[in-house]
N, C-alpha and C positions, 0 to 999 in steps of 0.2 A: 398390068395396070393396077394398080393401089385404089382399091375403091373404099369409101365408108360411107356408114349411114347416119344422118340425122332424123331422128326421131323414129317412133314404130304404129303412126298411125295411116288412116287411107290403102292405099295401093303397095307400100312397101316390101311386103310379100312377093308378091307379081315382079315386081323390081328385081327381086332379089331371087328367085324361081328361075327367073327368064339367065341371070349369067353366072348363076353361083358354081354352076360344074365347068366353067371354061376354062379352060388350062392358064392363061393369060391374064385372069385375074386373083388377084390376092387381097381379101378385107382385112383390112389393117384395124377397125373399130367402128363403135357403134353407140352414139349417144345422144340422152332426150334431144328433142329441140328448147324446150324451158327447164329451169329452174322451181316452177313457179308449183306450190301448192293448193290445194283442195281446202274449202272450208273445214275439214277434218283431221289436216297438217298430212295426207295420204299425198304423192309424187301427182299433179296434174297431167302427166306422163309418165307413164312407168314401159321401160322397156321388158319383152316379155324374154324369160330365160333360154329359150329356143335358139335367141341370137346371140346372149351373153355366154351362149357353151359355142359358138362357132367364130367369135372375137374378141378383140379384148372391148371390155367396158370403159368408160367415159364418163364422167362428173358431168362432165361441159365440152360441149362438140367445139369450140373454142380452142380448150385444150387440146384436143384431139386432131383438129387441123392443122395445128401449131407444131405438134408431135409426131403426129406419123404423115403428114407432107403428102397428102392422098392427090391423085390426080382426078379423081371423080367423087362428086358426094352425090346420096340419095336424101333426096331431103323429103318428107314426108310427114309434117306436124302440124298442129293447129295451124287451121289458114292465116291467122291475122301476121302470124310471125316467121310464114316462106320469105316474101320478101326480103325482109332486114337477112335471116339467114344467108341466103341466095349472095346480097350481096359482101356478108362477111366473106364466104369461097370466094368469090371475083377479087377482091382486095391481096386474095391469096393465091391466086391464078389455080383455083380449081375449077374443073365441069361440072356442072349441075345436072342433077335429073332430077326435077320436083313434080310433087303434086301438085293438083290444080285446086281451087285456085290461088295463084299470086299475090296474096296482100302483102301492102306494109303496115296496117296498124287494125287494132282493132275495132275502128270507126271505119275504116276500110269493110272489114268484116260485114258489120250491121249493114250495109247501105248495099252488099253484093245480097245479102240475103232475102233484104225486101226488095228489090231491082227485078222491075219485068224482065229485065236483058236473062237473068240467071236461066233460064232454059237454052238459053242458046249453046251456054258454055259447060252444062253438067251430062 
């Protein structure tokens, strides 16, 4: 099974612990979930080198699903942009393993974080 990762925040570790020595699986890549930079032009995601020496690296997980045709993504990045992710794989008929929680935007975001409900879900 051809697995890859989007992004390297939350749980992904754990994700990646739990089936990295299976015989059955092979990581094909590994890349942010954004593009997006820091007020001090710094990567707003930066993947850390531990994974960049165990697959190949990625610009854009875009490319990368387009590329190496992974049959499972780990997705694990800023909440606000699981969602939109999530559903780029589906377009692409990949499986998903994401972090929680699921947003699509980042108005989504704000409104899970002041939400009495978020005890229930973390």
């Amino acid at each position: 099974m051809k697995v890859c990762i989007i992004g390297s925040n939350g749980h992904v570790g754990h994700a990646y612990q739990e089936i990295c020595n299976l015989p059955e699986i092979e990581f094909v890549g590994i890349a942010p979930g954004t593009s997006e930079k820091n007020g001090d032009g710094t990567p707003l995601e930066s993947i850390p080198d531990f994974y960049r020496d165990k697959m190949p690296y990625y610009e854009s997980y875009q490319e990368m699903l387009t590329k190496t045709k992974p049959d499972m993504a780990i997705v694990s990045t800023i909440f606000g942009l699981i969602g939109s992710i999530i559903i780029d794989c589906a377009k692409q008929k990949v499986d998903v393993f994401a972090e929680k929680p699921v947003l699509i935007s980042d108005s989504t975001r704000i409104w899970y974080e002041h939400s009495k409900c978020q005890d229930l879900y973390t």
